[in-house]
C-alpha positions in Angstrom: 2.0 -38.3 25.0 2.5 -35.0 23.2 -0.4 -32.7 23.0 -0.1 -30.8 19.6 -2.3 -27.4 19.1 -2.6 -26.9 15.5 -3.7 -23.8 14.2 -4.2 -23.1 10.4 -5.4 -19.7 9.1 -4.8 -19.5 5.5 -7.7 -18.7 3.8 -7.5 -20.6 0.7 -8.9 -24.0 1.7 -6.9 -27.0 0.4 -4.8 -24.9 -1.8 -3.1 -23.4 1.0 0.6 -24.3 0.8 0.8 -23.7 4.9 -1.9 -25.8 5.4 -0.1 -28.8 3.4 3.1 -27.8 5.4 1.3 -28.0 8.8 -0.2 -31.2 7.5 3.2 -32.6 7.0 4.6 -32.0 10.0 2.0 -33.6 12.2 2.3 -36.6 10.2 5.9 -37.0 10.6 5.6 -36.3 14.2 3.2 -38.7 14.4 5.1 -41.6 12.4 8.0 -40.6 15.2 6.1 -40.7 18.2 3.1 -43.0 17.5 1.1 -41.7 20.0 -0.5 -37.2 19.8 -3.0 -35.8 20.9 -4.0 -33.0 18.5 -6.5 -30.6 18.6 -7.0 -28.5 15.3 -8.1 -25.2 15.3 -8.7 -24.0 11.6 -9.2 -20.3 12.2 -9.0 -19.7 8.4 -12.4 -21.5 7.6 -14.1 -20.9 10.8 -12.8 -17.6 11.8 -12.9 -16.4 15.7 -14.5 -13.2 15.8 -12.7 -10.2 15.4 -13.1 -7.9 18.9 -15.9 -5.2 18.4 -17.5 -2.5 21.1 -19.6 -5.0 22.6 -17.3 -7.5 23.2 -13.9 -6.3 24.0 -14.1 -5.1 27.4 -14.8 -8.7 28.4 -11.8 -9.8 27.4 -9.8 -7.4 28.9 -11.0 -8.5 32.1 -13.9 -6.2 32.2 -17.8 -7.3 32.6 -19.2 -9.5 30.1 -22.4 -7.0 29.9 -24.2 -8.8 27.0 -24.9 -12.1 25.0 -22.2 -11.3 22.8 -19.9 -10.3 25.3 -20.5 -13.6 27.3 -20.0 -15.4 24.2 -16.5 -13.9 23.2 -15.5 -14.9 27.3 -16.2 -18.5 27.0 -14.6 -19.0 23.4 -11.7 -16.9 24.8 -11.8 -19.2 27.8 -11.8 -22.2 25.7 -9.0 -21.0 23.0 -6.7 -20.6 26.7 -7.4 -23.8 27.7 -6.5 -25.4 24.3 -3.3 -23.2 24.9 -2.3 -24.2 27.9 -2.8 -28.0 27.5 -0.5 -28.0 24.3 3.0 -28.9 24.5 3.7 -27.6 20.9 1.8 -25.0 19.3 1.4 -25.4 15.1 0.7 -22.0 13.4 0.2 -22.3 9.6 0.3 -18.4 9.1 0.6 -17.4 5.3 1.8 -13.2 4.6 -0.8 -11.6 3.6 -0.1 -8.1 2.5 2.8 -7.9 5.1 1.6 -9.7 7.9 -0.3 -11.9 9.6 -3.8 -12.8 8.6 -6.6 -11.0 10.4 -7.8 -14.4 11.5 -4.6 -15.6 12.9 -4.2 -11.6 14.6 -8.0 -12.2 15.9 -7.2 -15.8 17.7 -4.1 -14.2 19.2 -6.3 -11.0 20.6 -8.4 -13.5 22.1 -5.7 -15.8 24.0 -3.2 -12.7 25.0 -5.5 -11.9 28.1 -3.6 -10.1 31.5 -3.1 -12.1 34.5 -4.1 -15.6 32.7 -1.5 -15.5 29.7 0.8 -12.7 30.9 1.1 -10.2 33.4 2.7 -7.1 34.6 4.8 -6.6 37.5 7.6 -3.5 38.2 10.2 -5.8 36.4 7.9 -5.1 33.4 5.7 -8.0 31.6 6.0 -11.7 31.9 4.6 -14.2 29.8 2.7 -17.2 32.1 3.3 -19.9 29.4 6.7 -20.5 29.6 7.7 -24.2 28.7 6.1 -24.6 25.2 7.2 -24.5 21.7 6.1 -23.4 18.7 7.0 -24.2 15.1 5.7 -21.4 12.7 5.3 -22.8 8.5 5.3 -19.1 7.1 4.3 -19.5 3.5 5.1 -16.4 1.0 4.9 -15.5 -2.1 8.3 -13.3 -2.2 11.6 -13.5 -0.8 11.3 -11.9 2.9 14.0 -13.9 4.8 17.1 -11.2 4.0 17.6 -8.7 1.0 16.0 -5.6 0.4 12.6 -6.8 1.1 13.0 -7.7 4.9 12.4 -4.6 6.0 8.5 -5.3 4.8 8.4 -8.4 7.0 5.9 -7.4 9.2 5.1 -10.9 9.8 7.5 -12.8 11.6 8.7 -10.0 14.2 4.8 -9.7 15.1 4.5 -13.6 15.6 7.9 -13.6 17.4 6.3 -10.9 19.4 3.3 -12.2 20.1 4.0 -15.4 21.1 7.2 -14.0 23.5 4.8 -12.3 24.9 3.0 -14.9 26.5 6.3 -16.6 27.6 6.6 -18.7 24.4 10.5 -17.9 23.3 11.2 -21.6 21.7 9.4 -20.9 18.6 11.4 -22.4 15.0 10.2 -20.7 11.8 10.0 -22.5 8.4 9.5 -20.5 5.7 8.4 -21.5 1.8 9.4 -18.3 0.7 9.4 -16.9 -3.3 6.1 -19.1 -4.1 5.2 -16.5 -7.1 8.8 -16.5 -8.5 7.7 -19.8 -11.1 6.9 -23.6 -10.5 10.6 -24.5 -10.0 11.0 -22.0 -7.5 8.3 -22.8 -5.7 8.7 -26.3 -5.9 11.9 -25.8 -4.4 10.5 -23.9 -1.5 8.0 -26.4 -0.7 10.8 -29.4 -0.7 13.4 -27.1 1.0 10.3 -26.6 4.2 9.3 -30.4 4.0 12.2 -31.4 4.8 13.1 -28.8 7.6 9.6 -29.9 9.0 10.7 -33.6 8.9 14.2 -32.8 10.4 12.1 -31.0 13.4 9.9 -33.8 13.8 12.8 -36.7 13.9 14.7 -34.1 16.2 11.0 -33.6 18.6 
């Protein structure tokens, strides 16, 4: 049985195009393999805490000093564990301004914890979650992929980055790109990522 993590952070509710696009997927993976076992984190409706003063040095492997702090530890500690247990990660991560949103750039400052996600050693850092893969549904308004504009993609290379960083290098990106350029053109974008999503989840 596949265990699926699913994160969506869009904030836009269910008129989120990476939300319908992460939606998708699951479904097709579960028409091809009957049997998932998904959990669904959707960190753009219920947001995990951004890090603050108070609670930061607990993560980082420091003291949890404080209700707060003690509170950010065990959601941290339960946000690892979801990790760990998935065999495919999900991200529905829409550009905003750039980049990732702060939600999606919160759960990630939460789960990328020394010595239990990564760690360092004289060779340098090494991620502890090798063996997982990820499939990113990038949603965008303009055209990002190549052009003049990719050197404003400060989205994917961050994901990439992130996500490498805890030892997860099989990551596949779908991207509905040029969503603002008219209703054909993003009616092609959204076909053009359903059916990369379905191809992914035949291929799974």
């Amino acid at each position: 049985m596949t265990k699926v993590l699913v994160l969506d952070s869009a904030a836009t509710g269910e008129a989120s195009v990476s939300r319908k696009l992460t939606r998708e997927l699951v479904e097709s993976l579960g028409a091809r393999e009957g049997a998932l076992t998904i959990v669904h984190r959707d960190i753009g409706a219920d947001p995990v805490p951004h890090l603050t003063a108070e609670t930061v040095t607990a993560i980082r492997g420091g003291p949890a000093e404080s209700d707060a702090a003690q509170a950010a530890l065990a959601l941290s500690d339960q946000l690892v564990a979801e990790l760990r247990e998935a065999d495919l990660i999900v991200i529905g991560a829409p550009m905003y301004n750039f980049g990732i949103p702060s939600t999606l750039k919160a759960w990630f400052d939460h789960v990328l914890r020394a010595r239990i996600t990564f760690q360092y050693s004289e060779a340098g850092p090494e991620g502890l979650l090798k063996g997982k893969r990820a499939i990113v549904v990038e949603s965008r308004a303009g055209f990002y992929s190549e052009g003049p504009a990719a050197a404003m993609d400060s989205q994917e290379p961050h994901l990439r980055n992130l996500l490498g960083f805890m030892g997860i290098t099989d990551v596949t990106f779908v991207r509905a790109e040029k969503l603002a350029f008219g209703p054909e053109a993003a009616e092609a974008a959204l076909a053009d990522a359903t059916e990369q999503l379905r191809a992914l989840a035949l291929a799974a």
